[in-house]
C-alpha positions in Angstrom: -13.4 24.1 -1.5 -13.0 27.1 0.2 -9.1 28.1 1.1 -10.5 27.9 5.0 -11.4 24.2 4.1 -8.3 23.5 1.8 -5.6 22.0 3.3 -1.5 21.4 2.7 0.2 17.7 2.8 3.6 16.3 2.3 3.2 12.9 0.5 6.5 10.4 1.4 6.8 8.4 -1.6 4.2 9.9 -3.5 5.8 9.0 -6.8 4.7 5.1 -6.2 2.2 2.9 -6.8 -0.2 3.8 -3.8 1.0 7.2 -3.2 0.8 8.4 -6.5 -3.4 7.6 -6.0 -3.3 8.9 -2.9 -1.8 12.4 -4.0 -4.3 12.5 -6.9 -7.3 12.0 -4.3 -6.1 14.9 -1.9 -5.7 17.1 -4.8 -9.0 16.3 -6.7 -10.5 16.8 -2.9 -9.3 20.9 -3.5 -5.8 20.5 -1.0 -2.4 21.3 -1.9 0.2 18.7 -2.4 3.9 18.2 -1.9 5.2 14.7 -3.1 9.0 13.8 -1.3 10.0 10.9 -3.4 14.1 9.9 -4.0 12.8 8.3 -7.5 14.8 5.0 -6.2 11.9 2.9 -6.5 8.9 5.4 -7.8 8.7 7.0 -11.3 8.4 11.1 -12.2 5.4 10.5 -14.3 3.3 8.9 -11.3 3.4 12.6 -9.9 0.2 14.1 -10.3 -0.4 17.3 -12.5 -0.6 20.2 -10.0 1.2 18.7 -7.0 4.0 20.3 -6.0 7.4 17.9 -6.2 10.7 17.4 -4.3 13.3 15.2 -5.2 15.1 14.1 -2.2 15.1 11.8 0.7 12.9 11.2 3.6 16.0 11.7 5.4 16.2 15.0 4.7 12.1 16.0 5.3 13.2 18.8 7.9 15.1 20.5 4.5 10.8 20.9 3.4 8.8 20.4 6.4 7.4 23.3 8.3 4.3 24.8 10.5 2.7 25.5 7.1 1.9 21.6 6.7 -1.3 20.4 8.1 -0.3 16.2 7.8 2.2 13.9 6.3 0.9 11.0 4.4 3.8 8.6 4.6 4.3 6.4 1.9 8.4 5.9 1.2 9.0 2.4 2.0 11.2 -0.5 0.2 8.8 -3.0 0.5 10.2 -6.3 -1.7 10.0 -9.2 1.0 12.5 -11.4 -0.7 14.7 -8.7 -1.1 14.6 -7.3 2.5 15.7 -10.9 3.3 19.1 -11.1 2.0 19.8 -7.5 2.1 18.3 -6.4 5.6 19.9 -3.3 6.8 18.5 -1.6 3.5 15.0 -2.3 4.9 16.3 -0.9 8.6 18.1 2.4 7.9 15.0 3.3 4.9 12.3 2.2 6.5 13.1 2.8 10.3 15.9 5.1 10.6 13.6 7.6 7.7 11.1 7.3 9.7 12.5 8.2 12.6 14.1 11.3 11.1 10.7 12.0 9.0 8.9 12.2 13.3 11.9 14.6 14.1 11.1 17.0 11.4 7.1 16.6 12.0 8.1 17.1 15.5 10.2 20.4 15.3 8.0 21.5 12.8 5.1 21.6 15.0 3.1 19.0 12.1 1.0 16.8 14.1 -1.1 14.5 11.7 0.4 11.6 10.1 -1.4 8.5 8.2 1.1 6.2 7.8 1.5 3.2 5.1 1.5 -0.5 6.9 0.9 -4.0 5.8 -1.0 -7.0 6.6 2.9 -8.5 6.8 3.4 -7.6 10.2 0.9 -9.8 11.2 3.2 -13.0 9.4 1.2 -16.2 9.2 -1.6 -15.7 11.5 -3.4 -18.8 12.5 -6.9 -17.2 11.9 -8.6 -16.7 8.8 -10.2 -13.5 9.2 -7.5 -11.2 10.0 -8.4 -8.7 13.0 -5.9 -5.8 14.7 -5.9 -7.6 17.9 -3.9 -10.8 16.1 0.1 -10.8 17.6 2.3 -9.2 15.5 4.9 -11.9 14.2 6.9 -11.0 11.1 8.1 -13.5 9.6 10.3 -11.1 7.3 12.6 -8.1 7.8 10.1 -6.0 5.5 7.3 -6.7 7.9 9.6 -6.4 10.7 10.3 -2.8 9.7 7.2 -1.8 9.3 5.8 -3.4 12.8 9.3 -1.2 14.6 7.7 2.3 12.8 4.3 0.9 13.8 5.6 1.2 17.5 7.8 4.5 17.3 4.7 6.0 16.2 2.6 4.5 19.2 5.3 6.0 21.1 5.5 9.7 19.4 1.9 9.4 20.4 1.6 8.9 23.6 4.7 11.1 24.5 4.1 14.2 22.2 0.6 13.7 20.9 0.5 13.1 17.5 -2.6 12.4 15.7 -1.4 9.3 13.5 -3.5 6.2 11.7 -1.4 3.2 10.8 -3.3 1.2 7.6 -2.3 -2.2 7.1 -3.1 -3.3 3.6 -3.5 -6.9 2.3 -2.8 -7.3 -2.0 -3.5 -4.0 -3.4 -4.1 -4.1 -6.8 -6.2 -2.4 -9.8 -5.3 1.1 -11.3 -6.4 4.8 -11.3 -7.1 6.6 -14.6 -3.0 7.6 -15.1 -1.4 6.0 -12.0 -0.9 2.2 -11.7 1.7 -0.2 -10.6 4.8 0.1 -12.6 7.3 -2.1 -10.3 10.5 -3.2 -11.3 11.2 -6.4 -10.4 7.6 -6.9 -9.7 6.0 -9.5 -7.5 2.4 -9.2 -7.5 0.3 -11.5 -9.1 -1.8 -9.6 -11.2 0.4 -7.6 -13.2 2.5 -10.5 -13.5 -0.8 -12.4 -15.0 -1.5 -9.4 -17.2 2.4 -9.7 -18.5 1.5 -13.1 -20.0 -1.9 -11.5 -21.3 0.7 -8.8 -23.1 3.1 -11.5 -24.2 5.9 -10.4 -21.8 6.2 -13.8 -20.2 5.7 -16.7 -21.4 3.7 -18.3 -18.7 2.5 -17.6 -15.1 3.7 -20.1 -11.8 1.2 -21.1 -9.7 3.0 -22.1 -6.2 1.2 -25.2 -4.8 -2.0 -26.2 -5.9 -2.8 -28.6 -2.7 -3.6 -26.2 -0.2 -7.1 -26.2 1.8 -9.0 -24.2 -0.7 -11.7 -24.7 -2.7 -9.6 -25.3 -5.9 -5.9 -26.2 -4.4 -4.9 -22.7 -4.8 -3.8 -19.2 -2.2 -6.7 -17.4 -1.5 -5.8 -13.6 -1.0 -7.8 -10.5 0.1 -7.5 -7.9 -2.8 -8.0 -3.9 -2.4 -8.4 -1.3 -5.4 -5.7 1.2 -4.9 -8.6 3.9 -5.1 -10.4 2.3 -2.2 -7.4 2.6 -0.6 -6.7 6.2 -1.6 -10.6 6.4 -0.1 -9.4 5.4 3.6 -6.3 7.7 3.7 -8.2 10.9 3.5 -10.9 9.2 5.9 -7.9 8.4 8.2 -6.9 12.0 7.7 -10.5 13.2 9.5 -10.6 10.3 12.3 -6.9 10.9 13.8 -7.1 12.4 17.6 -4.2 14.0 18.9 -2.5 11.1 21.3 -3.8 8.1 19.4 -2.4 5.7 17.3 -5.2 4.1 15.7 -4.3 0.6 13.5 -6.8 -0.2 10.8 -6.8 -2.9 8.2 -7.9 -3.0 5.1 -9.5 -5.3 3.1 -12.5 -6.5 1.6 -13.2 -9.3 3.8 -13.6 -11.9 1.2 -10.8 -13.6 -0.8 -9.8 -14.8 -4.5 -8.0 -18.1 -5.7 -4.5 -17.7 -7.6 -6.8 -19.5 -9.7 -9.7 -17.2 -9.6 -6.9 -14.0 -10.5 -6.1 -15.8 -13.5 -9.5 -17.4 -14.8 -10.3 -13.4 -14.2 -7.6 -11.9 -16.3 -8.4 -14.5 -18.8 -12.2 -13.3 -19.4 -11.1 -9.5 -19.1 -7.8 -9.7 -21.5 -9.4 -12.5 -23.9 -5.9 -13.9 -23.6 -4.9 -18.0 -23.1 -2.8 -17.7 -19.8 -1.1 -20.8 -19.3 0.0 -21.7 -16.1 3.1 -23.6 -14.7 2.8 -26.0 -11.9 5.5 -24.8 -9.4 6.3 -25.7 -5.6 4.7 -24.3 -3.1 6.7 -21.3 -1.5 7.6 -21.6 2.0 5.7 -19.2 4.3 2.5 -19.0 2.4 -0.6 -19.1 4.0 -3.7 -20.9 3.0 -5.9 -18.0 3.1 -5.0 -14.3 4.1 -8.6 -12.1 4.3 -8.5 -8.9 6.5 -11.3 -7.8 8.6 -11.8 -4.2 8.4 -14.5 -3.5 10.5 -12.4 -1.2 12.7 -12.1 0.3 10.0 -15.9 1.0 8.6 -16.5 1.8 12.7 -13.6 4.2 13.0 -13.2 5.8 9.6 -16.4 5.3 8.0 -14.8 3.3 5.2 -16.5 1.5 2.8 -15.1 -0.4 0.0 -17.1 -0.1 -3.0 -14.5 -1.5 -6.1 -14.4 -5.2 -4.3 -15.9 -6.8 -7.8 -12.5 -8.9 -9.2 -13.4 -8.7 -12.7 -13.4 -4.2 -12.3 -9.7 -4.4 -10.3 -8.4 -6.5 -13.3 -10.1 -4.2 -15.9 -8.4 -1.1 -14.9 -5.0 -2.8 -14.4 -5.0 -3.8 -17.7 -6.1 -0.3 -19.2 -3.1 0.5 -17.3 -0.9 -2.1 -18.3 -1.9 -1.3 -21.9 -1.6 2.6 -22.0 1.9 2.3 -20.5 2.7 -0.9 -23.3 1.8 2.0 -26.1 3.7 4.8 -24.4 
């Protein structure tokens, strides 16, 4: 890439799961890379070699952030639902009230791009199966909630100063990339909690409600690879226009069983998984599967990881490779 070509980001939160992919993508695409992470939720070693990193707050961006920035990929969320329920105004002044700061300091520092981090949760418990961007927003959380209030202060910073910004609201991101995988602590997703039993870290794996109207009894959920995801970002980096907030999902339009995860990691791992029959959990849907053909239309997106069997694969290469660490 020539330096005309080569460009300069500041990734929020680029020491997490998904933003730790995400940096490695921009910099193996020839751009320079500044990861702003506090540490309070991502790790040091998900930084990539040869990106440039800040310890400090989002907060604080305008310390950082100046005309020599071409985007901000913005990434530095608390995102644990349960938690944002009984502890709120964490989820307000991090994930609002940075955000609003982090626009200030893109503002005044003339940076105009920004591809921002969503979720499928500020859509709540849709009625519809196929998920589209014209659903109603309901939240049925104060994580989603968050994220829905930033999804409108950046319609806002839009319209009034024209930024350039895509919002991409994932569904149940999962899998790993070479180095960089999920490394949550507490963590709530289901496959590395599936691959913890495979490792003998727990003893079993809960399966909440087995009654639903599914094929076998079980949630059916829309899983992303984390690189596909990484994919869209830079896509969504080309396709934003000055004055438009463009909203995106992503998905692969088609879902697995709780079931289906597990049967999965079972064949990949070679590992009995047993299960525990537990209640179902209020607020869960049936099915959750995104349609993302805004986003094929609009970003030229394609997912090309959707195979279940490949996602668990390289989450447990992951899952091993830290284990021996």
């Amino acid at each position: 890439m020539s330096n005309a070509q080569q460009k300069k980001y500041l990734v929020t939160g680029g020491a997490g799961y998904v933003g730790s992919v995400v940096a490695a993508h921009l910099l193996e695409a020839g751009h320079r890379v500044t990861v702003l992470d506090d540490l309070s939720t991502g790790h040091r070693a998900g930084v990539p070699e040869g990106a440039e990193f800040i310890e400090g707050r989002i907060q604080d961006a305008a310390k950082w952030l100046d005309h020599s920035y071409d985007g901000v990929l913005h990434f530095a969320a608390f995102s644990q639902v349960g938690e944002s329920v009984v502890n709120p105004e964490k989820y307000w002044v991090n994930n609002v009230g940075g955000t609003t700061d982090l626009l200030a300091a893109m503002r005044d520092a003339g940076v105009r791009t920004l591809v921002f981090s969503s979720t499928a949760a500020t859509y709540g418990e849709p009625d519809q199966v196929l998920i589209t961007e014209d659903l109603p927003t309901a939240p049925t959380n104060p994580y989603g909630a968050s994220k829905l209030a930033v999804d409108h202060m950046i319609s806002g910073e839009c319209a009034a100063h024209g930024l350039a910004a895509v919002s991409l609201r994932y569904f149940n991101v999962a899998g790993a990339y070479g180095a960089y995988g999920e490394r949550h602590d507490p963590e709530s997703h289901l496959i590395p909690l599936v691959l913890q039993v495979a490792q003998g870290r727990r003893e079993a794996i809960s399966v909440f409600g087995d009654d639903y109207a599914t094929p076998d009894g079980t949630c059916v959920r829309d899983y992303i690879h984390v690189a596909d995801l990484a994919d869209a970002h830079l896509l969504a980096l080309g396709a934003a226009s000055s004055g438009e907030h463009l909203i995106c999902n992503l998905g692969n339009g088609n879902g697995f069983s709780v079931r289906e995860v597990i049967e999965t990691v079972r064949q990949v791992t070679g590992h009995p998984i047993p299960e525990i029959a537990a209640p179902r959990r209020g607020g869960d849907p049936a099915v959750l599967v995104a349609s993302a053909e805004r986003a094929k239309e609009r970003l030229g997106w394609r997912p090309t990881r959707a195979d279940l069997a490949g996602i668990v694969a390289d989450a447990w290469e992951f899952a091993q490779r830290r284990e021996s660490q």
